[in-house]
DRENBATI-522511 format. One record per residue (C-alpha): residue number from 1; x, y, z negated; residue in three letters; chain. Coordinates in nm, 3 decimals. Layout:
BEGIN
<lomi NUM <X Y Z> ALA A>
...
# end
This chain:
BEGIN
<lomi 1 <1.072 11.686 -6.847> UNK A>
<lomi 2 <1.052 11.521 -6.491> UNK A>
<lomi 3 <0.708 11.414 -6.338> UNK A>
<lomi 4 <0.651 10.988 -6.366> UNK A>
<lomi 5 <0.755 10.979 -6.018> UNK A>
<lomi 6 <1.107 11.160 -6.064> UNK A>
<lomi 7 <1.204 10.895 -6.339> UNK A>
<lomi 8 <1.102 10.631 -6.169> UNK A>
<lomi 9 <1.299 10.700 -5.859> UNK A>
<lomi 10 <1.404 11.094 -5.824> UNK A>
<lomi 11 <1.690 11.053 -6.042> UNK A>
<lomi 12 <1.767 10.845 -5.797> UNK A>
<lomi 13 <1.661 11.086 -5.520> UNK A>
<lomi 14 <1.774 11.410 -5.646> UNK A>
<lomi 15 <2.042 11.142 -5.613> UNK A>
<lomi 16 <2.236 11.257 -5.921> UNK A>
<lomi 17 <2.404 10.929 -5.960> UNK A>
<lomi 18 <2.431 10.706 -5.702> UNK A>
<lomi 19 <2.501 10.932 -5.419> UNK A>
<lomi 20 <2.612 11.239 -5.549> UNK A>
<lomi 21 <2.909 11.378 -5.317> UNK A>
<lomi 22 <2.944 11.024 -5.225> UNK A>
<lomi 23 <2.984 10.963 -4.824> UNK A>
<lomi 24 <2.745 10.647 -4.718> UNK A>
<lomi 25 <2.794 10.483 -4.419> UNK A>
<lomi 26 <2.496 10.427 -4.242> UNK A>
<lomi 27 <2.448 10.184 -3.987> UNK A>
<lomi 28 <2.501 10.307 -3.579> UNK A>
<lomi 29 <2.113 10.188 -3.385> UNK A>
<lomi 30 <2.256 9.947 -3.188> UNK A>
<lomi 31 <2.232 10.028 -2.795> UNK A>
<lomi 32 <2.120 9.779 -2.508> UNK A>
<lomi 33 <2.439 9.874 -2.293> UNK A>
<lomi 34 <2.632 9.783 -2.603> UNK A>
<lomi 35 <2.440 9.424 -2.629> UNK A>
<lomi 36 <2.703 9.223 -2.520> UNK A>
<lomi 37 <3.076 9.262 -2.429> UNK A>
<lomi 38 <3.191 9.353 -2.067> UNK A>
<lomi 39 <3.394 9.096 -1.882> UNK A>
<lomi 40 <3.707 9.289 -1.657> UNK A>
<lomi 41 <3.486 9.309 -1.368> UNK A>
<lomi 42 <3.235 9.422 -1.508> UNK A>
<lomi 43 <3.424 9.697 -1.677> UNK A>
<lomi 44 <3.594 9.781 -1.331> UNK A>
<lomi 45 <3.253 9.815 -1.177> UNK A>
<lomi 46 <3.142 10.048 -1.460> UNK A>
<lomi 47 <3.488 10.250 -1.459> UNK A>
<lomi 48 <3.412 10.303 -1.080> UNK A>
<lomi 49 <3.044 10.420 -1.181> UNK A>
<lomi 50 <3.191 10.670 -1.435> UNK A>
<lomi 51 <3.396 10.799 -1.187> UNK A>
<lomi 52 <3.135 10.865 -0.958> UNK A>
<lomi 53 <2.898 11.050 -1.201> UNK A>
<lomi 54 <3.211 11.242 -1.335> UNK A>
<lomi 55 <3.112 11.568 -1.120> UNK A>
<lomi 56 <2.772 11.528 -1.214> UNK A>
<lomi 57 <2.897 11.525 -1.556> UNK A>
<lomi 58 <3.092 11.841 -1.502> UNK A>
<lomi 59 <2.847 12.021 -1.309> UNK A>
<lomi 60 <2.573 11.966 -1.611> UNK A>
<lomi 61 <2.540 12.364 -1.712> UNK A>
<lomi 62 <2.713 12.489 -2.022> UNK A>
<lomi 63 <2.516 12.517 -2.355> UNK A>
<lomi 64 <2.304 12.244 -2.289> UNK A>
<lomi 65 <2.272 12.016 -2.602> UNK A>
<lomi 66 <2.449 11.705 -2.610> UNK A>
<lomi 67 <2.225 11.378 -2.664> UNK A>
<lomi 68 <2.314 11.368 -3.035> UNK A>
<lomi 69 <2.121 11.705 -3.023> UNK A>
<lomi 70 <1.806 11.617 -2.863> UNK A>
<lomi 71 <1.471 11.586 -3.049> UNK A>
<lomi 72 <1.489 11.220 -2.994> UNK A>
<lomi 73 <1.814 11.191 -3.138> UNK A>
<lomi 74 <1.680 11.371 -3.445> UNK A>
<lomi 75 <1.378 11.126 -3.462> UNK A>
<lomi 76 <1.620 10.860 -3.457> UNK A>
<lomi 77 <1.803 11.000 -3.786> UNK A>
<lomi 78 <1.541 11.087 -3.927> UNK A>
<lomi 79 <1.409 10.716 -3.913> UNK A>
<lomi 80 <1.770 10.585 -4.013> UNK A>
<lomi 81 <1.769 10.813 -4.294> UNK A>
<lomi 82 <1.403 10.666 -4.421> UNK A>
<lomi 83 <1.514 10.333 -4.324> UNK A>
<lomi 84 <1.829 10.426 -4.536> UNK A>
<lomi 85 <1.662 10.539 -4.904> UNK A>
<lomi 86 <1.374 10.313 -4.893> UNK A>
<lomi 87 <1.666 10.025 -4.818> UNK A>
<lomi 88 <1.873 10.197 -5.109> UNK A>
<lomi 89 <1.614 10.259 -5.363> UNK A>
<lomi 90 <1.384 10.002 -5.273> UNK A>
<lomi 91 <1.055 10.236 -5.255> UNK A>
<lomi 92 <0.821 9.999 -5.059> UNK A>
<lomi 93 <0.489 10.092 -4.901> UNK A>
<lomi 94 <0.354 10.281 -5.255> UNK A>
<lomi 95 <0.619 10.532 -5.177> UNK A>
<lomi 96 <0.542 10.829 -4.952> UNK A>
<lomi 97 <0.855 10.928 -4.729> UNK A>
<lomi 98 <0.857 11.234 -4.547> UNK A>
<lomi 99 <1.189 11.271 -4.372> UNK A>
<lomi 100 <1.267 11.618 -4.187> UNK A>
<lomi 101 <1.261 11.785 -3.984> UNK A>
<lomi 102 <1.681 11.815 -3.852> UNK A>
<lomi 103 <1.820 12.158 -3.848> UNK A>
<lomi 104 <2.192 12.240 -3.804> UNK A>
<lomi 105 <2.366 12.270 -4.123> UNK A>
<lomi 106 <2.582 12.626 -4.288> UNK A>
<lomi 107 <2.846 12.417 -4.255> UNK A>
<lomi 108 <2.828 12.341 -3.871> UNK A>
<lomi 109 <2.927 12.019 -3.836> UNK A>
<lomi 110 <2.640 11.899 -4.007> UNK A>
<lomi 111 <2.256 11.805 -3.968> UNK A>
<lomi 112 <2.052 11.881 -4.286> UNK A>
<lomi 113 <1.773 11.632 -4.368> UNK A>
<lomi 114 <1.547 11.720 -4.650> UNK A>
<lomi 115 <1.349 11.452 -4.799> UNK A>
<lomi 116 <1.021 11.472 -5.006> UNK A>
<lomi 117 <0.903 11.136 -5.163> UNK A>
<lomi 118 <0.602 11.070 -5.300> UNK A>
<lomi 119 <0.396 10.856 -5.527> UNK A>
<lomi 120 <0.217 10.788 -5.855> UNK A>
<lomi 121 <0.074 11.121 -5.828> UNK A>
<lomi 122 <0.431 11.278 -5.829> UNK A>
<lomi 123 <0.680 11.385 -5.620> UNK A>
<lomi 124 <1.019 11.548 -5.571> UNK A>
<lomi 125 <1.260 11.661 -5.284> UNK A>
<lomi 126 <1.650 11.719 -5.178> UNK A>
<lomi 127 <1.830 11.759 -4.941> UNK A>
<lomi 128 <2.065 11.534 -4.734> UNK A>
<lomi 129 <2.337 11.557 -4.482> UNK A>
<lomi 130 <2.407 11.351 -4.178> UNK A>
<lomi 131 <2.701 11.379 -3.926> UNK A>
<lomi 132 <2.577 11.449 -3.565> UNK A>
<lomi 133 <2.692 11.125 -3.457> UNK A>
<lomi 134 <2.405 10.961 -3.716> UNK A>
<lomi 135 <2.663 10.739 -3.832> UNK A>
<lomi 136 <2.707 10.917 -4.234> UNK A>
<lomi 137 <2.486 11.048 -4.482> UNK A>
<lomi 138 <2.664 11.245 -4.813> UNK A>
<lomi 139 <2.449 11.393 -5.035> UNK A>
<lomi 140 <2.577 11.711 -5.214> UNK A>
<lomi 141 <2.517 12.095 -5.257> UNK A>
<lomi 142 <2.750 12.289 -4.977> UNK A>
<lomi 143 <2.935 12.565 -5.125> UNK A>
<lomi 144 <3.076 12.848 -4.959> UNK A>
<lomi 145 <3.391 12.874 -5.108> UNK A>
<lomi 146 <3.442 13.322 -4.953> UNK A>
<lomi 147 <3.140 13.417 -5.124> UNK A>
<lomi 148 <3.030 13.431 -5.500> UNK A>
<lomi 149 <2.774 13.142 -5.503> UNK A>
<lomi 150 <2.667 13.263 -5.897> UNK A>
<lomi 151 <2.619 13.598 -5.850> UNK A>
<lomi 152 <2.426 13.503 -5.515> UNK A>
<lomi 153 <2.190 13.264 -5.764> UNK A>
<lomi 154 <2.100 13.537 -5.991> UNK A>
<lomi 155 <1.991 13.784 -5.707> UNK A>
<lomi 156 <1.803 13.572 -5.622> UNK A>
<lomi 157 <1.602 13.564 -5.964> UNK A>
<lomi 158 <1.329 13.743 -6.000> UNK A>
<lomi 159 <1.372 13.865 -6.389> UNK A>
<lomi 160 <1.087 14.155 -6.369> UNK A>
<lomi 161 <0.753 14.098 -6.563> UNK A>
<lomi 162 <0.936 13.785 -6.769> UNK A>
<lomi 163 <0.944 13.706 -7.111> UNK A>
<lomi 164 <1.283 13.804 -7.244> UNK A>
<lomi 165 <1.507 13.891 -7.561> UNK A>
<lomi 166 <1.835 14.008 -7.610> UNK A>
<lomi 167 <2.014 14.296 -7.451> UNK A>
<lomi 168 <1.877 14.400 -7.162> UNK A>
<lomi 169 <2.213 14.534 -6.991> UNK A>
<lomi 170 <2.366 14.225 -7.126> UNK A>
<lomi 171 <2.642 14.045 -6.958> UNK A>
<lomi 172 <2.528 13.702 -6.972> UNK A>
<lomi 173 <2.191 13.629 -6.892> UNK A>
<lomi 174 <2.038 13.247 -6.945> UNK A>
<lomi 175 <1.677 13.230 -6.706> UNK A>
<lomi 176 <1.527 12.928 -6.831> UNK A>
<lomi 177 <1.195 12.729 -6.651> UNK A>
<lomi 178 <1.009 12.600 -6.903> UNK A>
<lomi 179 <0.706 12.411 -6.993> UNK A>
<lomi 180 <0.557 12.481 -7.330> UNK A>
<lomi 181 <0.403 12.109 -7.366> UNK A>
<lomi 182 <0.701 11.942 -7.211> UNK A>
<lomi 183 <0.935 11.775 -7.528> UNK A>
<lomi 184 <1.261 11.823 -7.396> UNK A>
<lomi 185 <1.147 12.196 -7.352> UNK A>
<lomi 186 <1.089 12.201 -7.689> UNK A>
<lomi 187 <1.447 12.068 -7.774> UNK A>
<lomi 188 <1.623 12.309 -7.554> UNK A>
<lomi 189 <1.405 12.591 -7.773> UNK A>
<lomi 190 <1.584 12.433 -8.081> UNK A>
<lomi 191 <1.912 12.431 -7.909> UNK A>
<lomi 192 <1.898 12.830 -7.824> UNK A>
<lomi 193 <1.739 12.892 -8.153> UNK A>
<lomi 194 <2.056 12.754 -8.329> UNK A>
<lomi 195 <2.320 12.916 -8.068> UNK A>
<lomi 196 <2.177 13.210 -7.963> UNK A>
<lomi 197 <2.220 13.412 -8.313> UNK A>
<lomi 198 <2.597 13.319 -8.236> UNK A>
<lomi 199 <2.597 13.541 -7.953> UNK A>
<lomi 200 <2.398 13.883 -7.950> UNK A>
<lomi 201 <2.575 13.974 -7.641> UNK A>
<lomi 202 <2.307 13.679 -7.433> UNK A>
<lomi 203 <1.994 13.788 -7.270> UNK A>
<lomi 204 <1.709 13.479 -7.248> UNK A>
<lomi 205 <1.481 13.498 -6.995> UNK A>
<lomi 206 <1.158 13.254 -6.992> UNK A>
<lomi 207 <0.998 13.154 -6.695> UNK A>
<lomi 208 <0.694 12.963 -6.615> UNK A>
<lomi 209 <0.683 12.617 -6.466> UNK A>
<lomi 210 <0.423 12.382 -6.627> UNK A>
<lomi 211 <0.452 12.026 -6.483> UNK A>
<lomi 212 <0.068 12.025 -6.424> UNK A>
<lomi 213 <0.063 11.709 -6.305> UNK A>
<lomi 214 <0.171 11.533 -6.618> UNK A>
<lomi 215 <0.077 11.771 -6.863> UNK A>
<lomi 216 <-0.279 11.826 -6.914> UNK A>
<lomi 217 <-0.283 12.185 -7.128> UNK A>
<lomi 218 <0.051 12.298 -6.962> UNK A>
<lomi 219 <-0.065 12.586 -6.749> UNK A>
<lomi 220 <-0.341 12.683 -7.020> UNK A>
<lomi 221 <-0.064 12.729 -7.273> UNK A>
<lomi 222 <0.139 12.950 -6.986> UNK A>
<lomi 223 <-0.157 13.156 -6.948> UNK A>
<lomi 224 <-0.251 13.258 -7.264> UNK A>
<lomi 225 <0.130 13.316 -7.344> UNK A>
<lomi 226 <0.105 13.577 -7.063> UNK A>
<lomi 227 <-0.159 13.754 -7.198> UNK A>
<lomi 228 <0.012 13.769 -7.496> UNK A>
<lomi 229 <0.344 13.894 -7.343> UNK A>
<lomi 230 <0.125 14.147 -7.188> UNK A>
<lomi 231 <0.077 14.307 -7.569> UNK A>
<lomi 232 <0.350 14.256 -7.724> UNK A>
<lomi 233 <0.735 14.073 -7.618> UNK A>
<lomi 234 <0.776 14.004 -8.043> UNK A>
<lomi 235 <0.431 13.835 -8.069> UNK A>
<lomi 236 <0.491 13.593 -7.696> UNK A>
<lomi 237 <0.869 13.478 -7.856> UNK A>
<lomi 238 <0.625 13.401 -8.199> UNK A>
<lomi 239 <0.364 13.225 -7.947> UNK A>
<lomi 240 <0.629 13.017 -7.789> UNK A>
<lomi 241 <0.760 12.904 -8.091> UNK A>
<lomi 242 <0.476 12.811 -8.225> UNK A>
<lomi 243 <0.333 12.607 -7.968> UNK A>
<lomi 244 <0.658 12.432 -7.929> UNK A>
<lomi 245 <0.678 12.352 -8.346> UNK A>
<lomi 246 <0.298 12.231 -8.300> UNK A>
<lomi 247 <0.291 12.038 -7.933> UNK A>
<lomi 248 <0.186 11.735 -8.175> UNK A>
<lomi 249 <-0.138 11.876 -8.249> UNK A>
<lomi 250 <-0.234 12.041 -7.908> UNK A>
<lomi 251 <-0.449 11.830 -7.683> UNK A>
<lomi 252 <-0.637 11.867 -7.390> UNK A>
<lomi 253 <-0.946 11.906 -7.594> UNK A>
<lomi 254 <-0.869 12.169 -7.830> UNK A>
<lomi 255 <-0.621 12.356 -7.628> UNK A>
<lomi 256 <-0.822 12.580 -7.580> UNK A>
<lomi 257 <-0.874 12.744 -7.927> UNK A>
<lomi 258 <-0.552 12.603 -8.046> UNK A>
<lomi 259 <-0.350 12.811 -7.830> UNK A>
<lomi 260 <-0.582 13.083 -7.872> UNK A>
<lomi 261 <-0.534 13.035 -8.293> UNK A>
<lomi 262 <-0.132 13.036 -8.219> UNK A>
<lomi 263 <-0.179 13.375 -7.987> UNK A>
<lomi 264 <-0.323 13.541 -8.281> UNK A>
<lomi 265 <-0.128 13.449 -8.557> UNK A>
<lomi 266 <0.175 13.547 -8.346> UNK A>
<lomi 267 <0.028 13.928 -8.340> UNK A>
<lomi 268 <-0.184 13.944 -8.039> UNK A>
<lomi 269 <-0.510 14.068 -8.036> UNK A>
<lomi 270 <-0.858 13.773 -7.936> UNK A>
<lomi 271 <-1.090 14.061 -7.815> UNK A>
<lomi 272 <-0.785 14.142 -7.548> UNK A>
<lomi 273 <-0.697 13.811 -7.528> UNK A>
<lomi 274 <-0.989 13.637 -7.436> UNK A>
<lomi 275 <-1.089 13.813 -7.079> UNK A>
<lomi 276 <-0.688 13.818 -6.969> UNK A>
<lomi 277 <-0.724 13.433 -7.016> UNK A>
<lomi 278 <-1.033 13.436 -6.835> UNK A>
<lomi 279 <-0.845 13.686 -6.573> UNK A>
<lomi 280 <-0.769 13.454 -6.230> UNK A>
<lomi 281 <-0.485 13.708 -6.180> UNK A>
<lomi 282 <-0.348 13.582 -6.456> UNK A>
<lomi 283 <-0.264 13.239 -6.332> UNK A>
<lomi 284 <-0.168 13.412 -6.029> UNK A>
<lomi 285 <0.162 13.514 -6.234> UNK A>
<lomi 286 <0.238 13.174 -6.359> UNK A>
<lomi 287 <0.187 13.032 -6.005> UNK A>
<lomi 288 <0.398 13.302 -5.853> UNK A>
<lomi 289 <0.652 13.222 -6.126> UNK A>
<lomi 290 <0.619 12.861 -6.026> UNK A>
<lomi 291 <0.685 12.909 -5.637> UNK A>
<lomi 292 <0.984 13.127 -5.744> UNK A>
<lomi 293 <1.151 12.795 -5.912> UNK A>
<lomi 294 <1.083 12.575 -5.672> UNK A>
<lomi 295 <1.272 12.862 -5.420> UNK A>
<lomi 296 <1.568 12.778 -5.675> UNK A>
<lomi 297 <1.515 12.373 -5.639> UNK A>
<lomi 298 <1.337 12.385 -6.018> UNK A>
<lomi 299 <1.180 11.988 -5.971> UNK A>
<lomi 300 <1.234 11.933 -6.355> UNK A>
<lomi 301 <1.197 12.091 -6.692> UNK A>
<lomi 302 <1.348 12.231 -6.841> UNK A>
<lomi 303 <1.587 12.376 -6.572> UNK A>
<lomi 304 <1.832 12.682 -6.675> UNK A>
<lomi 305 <2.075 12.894 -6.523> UNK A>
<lomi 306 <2.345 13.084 -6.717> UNK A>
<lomi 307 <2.519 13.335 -6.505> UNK A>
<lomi 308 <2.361 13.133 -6.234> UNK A>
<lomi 309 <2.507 12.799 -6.341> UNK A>
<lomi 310 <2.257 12.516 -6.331> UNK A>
<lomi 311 <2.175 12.331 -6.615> UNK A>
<lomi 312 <1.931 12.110 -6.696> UNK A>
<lomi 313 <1.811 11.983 -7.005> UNK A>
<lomi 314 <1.888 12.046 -7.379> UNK A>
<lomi 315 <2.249 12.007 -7.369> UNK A>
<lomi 316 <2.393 12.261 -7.625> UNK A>
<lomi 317 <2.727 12.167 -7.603> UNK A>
<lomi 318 <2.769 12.260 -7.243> UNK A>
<lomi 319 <2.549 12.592 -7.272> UNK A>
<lomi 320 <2.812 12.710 -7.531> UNK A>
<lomi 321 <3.078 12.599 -7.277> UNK A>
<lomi 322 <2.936 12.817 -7.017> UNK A>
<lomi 323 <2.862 13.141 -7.273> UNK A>
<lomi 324 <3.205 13.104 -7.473> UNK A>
<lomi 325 <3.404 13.094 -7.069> UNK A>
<lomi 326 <3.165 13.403 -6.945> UNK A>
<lomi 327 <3.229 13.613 -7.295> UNK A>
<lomi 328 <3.623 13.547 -7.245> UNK A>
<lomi 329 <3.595 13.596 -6.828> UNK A>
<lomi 330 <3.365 13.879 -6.796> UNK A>
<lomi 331 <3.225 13.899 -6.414> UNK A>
<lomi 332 <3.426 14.214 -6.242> UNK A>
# end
């Protein structure tokens, strides 16, 4: 589920509709030569002036940026950029816009802009490019078409120490950060509970990311499944379940002994249970497990990846898509 902040305007941001792969021409800063046109004498005079300057020009030592390239230049696109969204999406003054900084781009032709908005007590990020001239913005994910972009996503996974079920040489692996109090969490867990019996051959891996900033018991529930993974990985997938069938009757109030009631029906032990909660190492996991989404662009739960294919949300039809195509095209 995304933070207040992402449906307000980070849909909008993570600019999954408007502005996806779209090109968006942005307006040149006018410049005071440019104010007003030349008349021929003028442009005569100025033609004579460029031809003085032209072994100045030549002289001017090679590898030296060009103006476009220049830290003002990249203040100036970073302000047309901000200028830009909050234009676009109108995000007036209770919006927080941090803009930068310009680096070059893989692709090389390229400056890449990230963007981090703020407000409401949320916030969310992506990425945009702008051609060196500052003149277009596109806003897409670059792909580099001589490598295998998938495979490349799942190395950089971290699977060790996770929840997990299924085979664990398997050939299709689905790494899903999730948040046990987030609904549409809880619908993706109904989605995999249904599909997953189809196909034994799948290895789910569950990975902590509690929205903490919208949900109240979120990281309590994460830790205490932890300490529960750490005694048995039958009684955490009991946990989870649990939690998710009972979200209703969890609240910050009583999450406390309600997820501590759910640990121990599911098979774990309270005398080992209660000092692992109390542990600060073991929010230390969940935060490290946290950090490693946010490496992967996680910004909104729940977000999977099968065979390194993003997906996000409960959408079984397309999960099935991407298990029934990676059963019949196994990677070589």
């Amino acid at each position: 589920m995304r933070s207040r902040i992402s449906k307000l305007s980070l849909s909008s941001l993570a600019l999954a509709g408007a502005i996806l792969l779209a090109i968006i021409f942005v307006r040149p800063i006018p410049k005071a030569s440019a104010a007003a046109p030349q008349n021929n004498s003028a442009a005569k005079q100025s033609t004579q002036a460029d031809t003085k300057t032209d072994t100045k020009s030549e002289a001017k030592p090679a590898g030296k940026s060009s103006p476009a390239q220049t830290p003002a230049a990249s203040g100036s696109i970073e302000k047309r950029v901000e200028d830009f969204l909050r234009k676009w999406y109108a995000w007036g003054p209770d919006f927080q816009l941090k803009v930068g900084p310009v680096k070059p781009s893989p692709a090389g032709d390229l400056y890449e802009v990230p963007v981090v908005v703020t407000a409401q007590g949320g916030s969310d990020d992506a990425i945009v490019y702008v051609t060196k001239d500052g003149h277009f913005m596109l806003r897409g994910d670059l792909q580099d078409l001589s490598g295998d972009p998938l495979r490349e996503t799942m190395r950089k996974l971290n699977l060790q120490g996770a929840a997990s079920k299924g085979p664990a040489d398997a050939k299709i692996v689905i790494v899903e950060f999730g948040d046990l109090e987030c609904p549409s969490c809880r619908q993706l867990d109904y989605v995999l509970r249904a599909v997953l019996p189809k196909y034994p051959q799948v290895r789910l891996v569950f990975k902590d990311f509690p929205l903490e900033t919208i949900h109240p018991w979120a990281m309590s529930a994460s830790i205490t499944g932890r300490c529960v993974l750490q005694q048995s990985s039958d009684a955490f997938w009991k946990y989870h379940d649990s939690v998710y069938d009972n979200q209703d009757l969890i609240s910050p109030e009583n999450s406390y002994n309600k997820l501590l009631e759910f640990a121990v029906q599911a098979g774990a032990s309270e005398d080992k249970l209660k000092p692992c909660i109390a542990d600060p190492k073991t929010q230390d996991l969940v935060r490290q497990s946290m950090a490693e989404g946010k490496v992967m662009d996680v910004t909104s739960t729940p977000t999977s990846f099968v065979d390194g294919r993003r997906m996000i949300g409960p959408n079984q039809e397309v999960l099935e898509q991407y298990i029934q195509y990676d059963s019949a095209h196994p990677a070589q």
